[in-house]
N, C-alpha and C positions, 0 to 999 in steps of 0.2 A: 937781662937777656933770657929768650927763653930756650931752656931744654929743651930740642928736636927728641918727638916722639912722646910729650907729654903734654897735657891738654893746656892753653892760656889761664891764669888765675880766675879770670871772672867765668870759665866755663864751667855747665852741669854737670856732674857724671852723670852715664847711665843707669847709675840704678836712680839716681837723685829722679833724672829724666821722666823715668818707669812710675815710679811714684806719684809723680803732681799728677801725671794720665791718668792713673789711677784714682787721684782725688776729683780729679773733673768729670771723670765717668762717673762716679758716684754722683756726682751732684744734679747731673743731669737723669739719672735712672728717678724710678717713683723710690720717696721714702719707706723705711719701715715703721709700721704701726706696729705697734704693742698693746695686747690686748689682754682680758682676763688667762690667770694663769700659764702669762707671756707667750701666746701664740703670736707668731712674727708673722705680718702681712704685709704685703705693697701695694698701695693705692694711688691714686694720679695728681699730681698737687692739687689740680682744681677741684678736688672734692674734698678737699684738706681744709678747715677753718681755724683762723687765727683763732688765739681765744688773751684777751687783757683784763688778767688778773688786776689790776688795778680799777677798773671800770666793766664788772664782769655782769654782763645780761641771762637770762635765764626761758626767755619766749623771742621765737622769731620776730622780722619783721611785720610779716602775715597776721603773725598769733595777734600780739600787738597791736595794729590796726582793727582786727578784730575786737581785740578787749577796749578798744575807743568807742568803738562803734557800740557795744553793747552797755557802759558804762554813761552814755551819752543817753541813751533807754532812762537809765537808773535814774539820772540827776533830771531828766525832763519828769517821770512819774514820784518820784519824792519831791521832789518840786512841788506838784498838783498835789499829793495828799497831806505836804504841810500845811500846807496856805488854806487846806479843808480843816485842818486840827487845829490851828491855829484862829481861824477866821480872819484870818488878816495874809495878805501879799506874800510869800515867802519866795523872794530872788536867791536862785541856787545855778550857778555856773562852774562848768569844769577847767581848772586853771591848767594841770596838768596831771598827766599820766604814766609814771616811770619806774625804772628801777633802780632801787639802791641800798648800798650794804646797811646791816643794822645801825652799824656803826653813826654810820653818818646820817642817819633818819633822827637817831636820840641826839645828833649832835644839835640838829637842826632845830627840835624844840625848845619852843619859848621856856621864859622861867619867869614867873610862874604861869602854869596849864593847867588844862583839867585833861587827864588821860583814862580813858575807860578800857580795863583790859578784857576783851571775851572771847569767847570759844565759835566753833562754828563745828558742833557735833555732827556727824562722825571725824569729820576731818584731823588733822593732829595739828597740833602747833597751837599758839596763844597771837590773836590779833589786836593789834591799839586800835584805837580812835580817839585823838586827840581835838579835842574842844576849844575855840580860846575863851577864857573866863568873862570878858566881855561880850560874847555873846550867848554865853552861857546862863550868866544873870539878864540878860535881857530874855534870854526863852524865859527863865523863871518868871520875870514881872510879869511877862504876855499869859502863862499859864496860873498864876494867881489873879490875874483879871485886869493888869495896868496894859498904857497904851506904848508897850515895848519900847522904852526909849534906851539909851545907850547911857549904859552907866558911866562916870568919871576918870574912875581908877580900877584897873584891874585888882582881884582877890581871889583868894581861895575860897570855895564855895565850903557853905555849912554840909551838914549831914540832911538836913531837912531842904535844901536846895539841890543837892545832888539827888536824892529822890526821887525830886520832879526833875529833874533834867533827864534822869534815867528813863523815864517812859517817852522822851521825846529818841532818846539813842535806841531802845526797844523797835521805834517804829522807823528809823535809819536804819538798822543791822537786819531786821525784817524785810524791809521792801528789796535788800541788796541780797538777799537770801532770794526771794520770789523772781532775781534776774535771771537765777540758775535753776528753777525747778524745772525746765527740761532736760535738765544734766544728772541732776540731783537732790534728792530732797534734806535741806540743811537745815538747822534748829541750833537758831543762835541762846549760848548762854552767857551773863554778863559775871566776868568772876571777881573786879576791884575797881577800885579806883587808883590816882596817883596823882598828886600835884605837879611833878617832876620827873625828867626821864636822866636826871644825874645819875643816878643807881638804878635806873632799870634796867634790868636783868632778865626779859623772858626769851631769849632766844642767844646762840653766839653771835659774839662781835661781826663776824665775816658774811652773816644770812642776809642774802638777798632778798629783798623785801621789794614787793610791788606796792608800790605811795602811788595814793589817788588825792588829790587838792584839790577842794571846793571852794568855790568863792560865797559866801552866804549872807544875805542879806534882809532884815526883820526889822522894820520899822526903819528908826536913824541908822541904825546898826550894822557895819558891814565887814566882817570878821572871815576868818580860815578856818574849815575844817578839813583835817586830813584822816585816813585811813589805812593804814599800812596791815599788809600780807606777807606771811612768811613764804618765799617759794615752795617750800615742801608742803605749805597748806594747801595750795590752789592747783599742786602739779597733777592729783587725778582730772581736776576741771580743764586744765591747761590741755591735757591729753584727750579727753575727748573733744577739746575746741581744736585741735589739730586733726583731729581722723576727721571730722565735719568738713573742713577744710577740703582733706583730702577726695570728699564724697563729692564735692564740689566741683572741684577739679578735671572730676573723672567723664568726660564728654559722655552725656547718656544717648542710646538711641532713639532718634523718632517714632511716638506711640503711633499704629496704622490708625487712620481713621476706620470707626467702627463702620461694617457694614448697613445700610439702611434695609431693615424689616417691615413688612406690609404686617400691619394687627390687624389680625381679623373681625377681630370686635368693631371695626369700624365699615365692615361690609354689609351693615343692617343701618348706619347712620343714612338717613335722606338729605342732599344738599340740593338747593335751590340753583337752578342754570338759567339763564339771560344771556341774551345774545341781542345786540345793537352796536350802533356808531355812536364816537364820541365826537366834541367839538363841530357840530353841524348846526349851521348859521341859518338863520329865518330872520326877517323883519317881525315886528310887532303884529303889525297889523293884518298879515300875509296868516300868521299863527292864529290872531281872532277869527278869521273868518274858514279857519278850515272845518270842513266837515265829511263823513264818511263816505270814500269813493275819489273824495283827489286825491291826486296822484302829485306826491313834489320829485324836483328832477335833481339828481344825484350826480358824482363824477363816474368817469369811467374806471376809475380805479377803486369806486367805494367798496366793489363786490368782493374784492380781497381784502378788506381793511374792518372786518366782521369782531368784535372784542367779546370774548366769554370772559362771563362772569359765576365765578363760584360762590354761594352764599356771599353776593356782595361783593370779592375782592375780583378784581381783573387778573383773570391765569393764560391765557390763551388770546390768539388773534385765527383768525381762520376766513376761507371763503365764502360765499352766501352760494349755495345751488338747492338744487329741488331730489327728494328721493320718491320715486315714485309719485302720488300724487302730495306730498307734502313737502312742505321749506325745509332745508336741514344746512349745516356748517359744516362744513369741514375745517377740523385742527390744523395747521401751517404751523405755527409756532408756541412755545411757550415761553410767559412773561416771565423773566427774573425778579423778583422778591426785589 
């Protein structure tokens, strides 16, 4: 039974009531954002981005497409000056272009590899470029002077092997440096090697790294080479590849055409003037036998159909009349170019 004057069990109270309103308003108003030195803002959800700590990107879509397109540059002109270095065919295709944490880049290397670790002065941060050792020894035979065939079993490269492999990564780290010199002037330096990325250690676990995957192929040989970037290296370049963007973007207005000026210099040139009919039909023989004083008969609309000629080109159409005691034309019209 219920006590008259007291609410049924399953009902709210009022302040219960007050409360959920108050949590729906809230959800519906913009969030607060926190910012340096906890200054509290509200902004609109829609300018609000997720962000997945677990799968975390570092360059827009935009940017992104952008660094395809410019890396797509890179692998066509390395391409052309291996296969100059070389003298032989060097197949260079881009597999893929991404981001991903350090972690899972070192995860991803083979074992064993050949990893070259180097700099990209001024910038900060330490870049790979990982090798696979089967095509690493086949660059060696091609640059010792064999017909680059593909070795059997991968290895570790000697000290005198990596050597010469190093001037082949010189002029890889080089031409990918000369994709940026309208951004910046880079000046790659090479600081180790590594067989393995078990223990390597140049940056933290959690750095986002932009991995570039090439497909590369040298005689029988058709092997991977990758390049990973630390985000914090590339972020000055990132940034002006963004305001570029933005310059892009920005609707320019249409340049006036320039006014056309009369040079005077050309007021002492002499040009050649003619004045005749075009496509005017005679017989052969009608033509042999003319001589000075016939008269041939023309239409009645020839008199307007007069073609000037300037130095040769057809400018003008005009009428045939007479001025005073001489033939003269009159301008009607001007030919379009």
């Amino acid at each position: 039974m219920e006590t008259e004057g007291q609410p049924p069990p399953d009902a709210l109270a009022p302040s219960e009531v007050d409360r959920l309103l108050v949590q729906v308003t809230e959800q519906d108003a913009p969030p607060v954002v926190h910012g340096r030195a906890d200054p509290r803002s509200r902004h609109a959800r829609a300018s609000i981005q997720t962000y997945d700590f677990r799968h975390p990107t570092f360059v827009s879509a935009g940017e992104l497409r952008r660094l395809k397109v410019r890396h797509e540059e890179f692998v066509r002109s390395l391409a052309a000056r291996l296969s100059i270095y070389f003298r032989l065919e060097f197949g260079l295709q881009m597999a893929r272009l991404q981001t991903v944490t350090y972690q899972r880049f070192v995860e991803s290397l083979a074992s064993p590899t050949h990893l070259v670790l180097f700099k990209l002065e001024p910038l900060r941060g330490i870049c790979i470029l990982d090798i696979n050792p089967r095509l690493g020894l086949t660059v060696v035979d091609r640059l010792l002077g064999g017909p680059a065939q593909q070795v059997a079993a991968a290895r570790d490269l000697s000290e005198i092997e990596t050597a010469l492999l190093d001037q082949v990564v010189q002029l890889i780290v080089g031409e990918w440096c000369n994709l940026w010199s309208g951004f910046q002037d880079l000046r790659p330096t090479v600081l180790g090697h590594e067989n393995s990325g078990r223990f390597l250690q140049t940056a933290p676990h959690d750095t986002i790294m932009l991995s570039l995957g090439l497909e590369a192929r040298l005689g029988d040989c058709m092997e991977q080479i990758q390049i990973a970037f630390p985000c914090y290296t590339l972020e000055p370049i990132i940034r002006q590849l963004g305001e570029e963007l933005e310059a892009e973007a920005v609707p320019h207005a249409p340049t006036p055409p320039i006014p056309l000026r009369w040079n005077r210099e050309l007021e002492a040139v002499p040009l050649t003037i003619t004045a005749g009919w075009e496509n005017l039909e005679i017989m052969a023989r009608q033509l042999a036998r003319l001589k000075p004083g016939d008269v041939l008969q023309m239409g009645a609309d020839s008199a307007s159909q007069v073609r000037i000629r300037l130095a040769g080109q057809p400018k003008f159409t005009g009428t045939l009349g007479t001025r005073g005691k001489r033939w003269a034309v009159c301008v009607n019209r001007i030919l379009k170019p």
